[in-house]
C-alpha positions as CSV (number, residue, x, y, z in Angstrom):
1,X,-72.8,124.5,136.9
2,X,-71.3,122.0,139.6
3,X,-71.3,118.3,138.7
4,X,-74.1,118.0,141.8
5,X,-76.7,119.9,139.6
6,X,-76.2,118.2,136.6
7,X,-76.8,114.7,139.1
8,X,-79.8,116.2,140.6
9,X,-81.2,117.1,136.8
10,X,-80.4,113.8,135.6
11,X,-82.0,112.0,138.5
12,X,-85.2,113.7,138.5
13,X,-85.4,113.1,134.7
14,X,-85.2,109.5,135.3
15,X,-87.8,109.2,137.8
16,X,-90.0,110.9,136.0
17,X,-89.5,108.0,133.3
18,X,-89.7,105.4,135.5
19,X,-92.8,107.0,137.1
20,X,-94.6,107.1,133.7
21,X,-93.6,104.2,132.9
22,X,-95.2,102.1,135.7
23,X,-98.5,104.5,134.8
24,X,-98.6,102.8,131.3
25,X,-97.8,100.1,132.9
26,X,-100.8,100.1,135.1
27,X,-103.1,101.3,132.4
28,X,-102.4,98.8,130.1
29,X,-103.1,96.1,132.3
30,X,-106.2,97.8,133.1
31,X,-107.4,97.8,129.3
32,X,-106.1,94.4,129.3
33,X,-108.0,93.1,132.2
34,X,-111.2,94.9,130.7
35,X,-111.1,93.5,127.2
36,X,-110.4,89.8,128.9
37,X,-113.4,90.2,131.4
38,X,-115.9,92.1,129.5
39,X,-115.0,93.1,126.1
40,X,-114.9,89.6,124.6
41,X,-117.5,87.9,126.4
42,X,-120.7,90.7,125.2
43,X,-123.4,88.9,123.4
44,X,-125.8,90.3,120.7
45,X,-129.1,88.6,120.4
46,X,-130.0,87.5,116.6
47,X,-133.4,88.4,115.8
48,X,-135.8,85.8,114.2
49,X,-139.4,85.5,113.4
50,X,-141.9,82.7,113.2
51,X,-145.0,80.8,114.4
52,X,-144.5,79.4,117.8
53,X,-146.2,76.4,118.9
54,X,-145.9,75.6,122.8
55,X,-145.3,72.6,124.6
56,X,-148.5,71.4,127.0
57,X,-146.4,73.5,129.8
58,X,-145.5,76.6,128.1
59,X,-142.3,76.9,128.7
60,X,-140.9,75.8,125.2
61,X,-141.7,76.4,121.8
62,X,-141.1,75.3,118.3
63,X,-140.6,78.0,115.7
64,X,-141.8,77.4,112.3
65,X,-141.6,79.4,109.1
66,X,-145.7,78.8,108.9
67,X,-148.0,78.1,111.1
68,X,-148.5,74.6,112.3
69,X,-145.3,73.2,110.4
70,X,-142.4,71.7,112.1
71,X,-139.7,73.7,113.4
72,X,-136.8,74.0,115.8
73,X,-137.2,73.7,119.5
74,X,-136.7,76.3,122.2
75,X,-137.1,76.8,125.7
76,X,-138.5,80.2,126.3
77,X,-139.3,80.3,130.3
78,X,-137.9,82.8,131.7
79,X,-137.1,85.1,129.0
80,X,-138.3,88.4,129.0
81,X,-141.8,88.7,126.8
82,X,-144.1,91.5,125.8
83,X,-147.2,91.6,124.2
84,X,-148.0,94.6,122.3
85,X,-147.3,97.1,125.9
86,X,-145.1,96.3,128.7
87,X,-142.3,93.7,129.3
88,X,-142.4,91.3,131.7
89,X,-139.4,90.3,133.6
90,X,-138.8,86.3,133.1
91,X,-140.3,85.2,136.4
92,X,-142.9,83.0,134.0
93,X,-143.6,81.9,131.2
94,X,-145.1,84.3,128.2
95,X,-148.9,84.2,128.2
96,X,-149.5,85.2,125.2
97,X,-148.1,81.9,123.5
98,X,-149.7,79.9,125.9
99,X,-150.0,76.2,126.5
100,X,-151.6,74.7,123.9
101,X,-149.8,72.7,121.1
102,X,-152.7,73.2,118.7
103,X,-152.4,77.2,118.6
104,X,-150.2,78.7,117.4
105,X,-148.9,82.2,118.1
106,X,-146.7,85.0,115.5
107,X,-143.8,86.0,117.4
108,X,-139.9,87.7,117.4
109,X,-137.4,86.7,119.4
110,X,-134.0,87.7,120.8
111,X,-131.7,84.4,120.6
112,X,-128.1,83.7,121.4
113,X,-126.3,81.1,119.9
114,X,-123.7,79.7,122.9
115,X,-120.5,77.8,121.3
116,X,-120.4,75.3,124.8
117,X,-119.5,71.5,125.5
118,X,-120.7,69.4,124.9
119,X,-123.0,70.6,122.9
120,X,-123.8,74.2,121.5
121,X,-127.1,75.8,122.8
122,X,-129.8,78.6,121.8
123,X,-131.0,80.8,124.7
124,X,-134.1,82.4,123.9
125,X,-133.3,86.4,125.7
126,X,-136.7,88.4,125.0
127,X,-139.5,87.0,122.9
128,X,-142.5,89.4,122.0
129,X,-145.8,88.3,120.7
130,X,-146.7,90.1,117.1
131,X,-150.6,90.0,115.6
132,X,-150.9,87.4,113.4
């Protein structure tokens, strides 16, 4: 073996290495880039039942343990709502809670808690209407 094979060997050997290392490279920063865009920012709606009471408008509600009683405030237009059959998309407000403040109306609702400045916030994401 002449001293230019063993080069050529040697060579190849560490292009190769350099070639899979700028592959790792490439998919680590992928992973990295996917954790940092969507990996940490997914949300899981907590679930939560009550009596809702609705403002004259409809598009907010206060949830109580029992009907009537005073509970905390949320704005539910445009979250998605259902009523027993199909959803409806948030283009309104749900009409099966209504607009008046002296009914009130069983319901469940997907919520997520937002950690924000300056103040944390509740978004209501799907709220269905249960029989009473």
């Amino acid at each position: 073996m002449s001293v230019t094979e063993v080069s050529h060997d040697t060579s190849s050997r560490s292009t190769r290495a350099g070639q899979l290392a700028i592959v790792l490279a490439i998919v680590l920063a992928v992973l990295i880039g996917w954790w940092i865009l969507v990996g940490r920012h997914q949300a899981v709606p907590v679930t939560i039942e009550g009596w809702a009471t609705p403002s004259n408008d409809g598009a907010a509600i206060a949830l109580s343990t029992e009907p009537g009683a005073t509970g905390e405030g949320y704005i539910i237009a445009g979250a998605a709502w259902a009523e027993g059959g199909p959803w409806h998309e948030g283009s309104d407000v749900p009409t099966c809670i209504g607009n008046d403040p002296n009914v009130t109306t069983r319901v469940r609702m997907g919520v997520i808690h937002v950690q924000s400045d300056p103040a944390p916030t509740s978004t209501v994401v799907w709220i269905e209407c249960l029989p009473a």
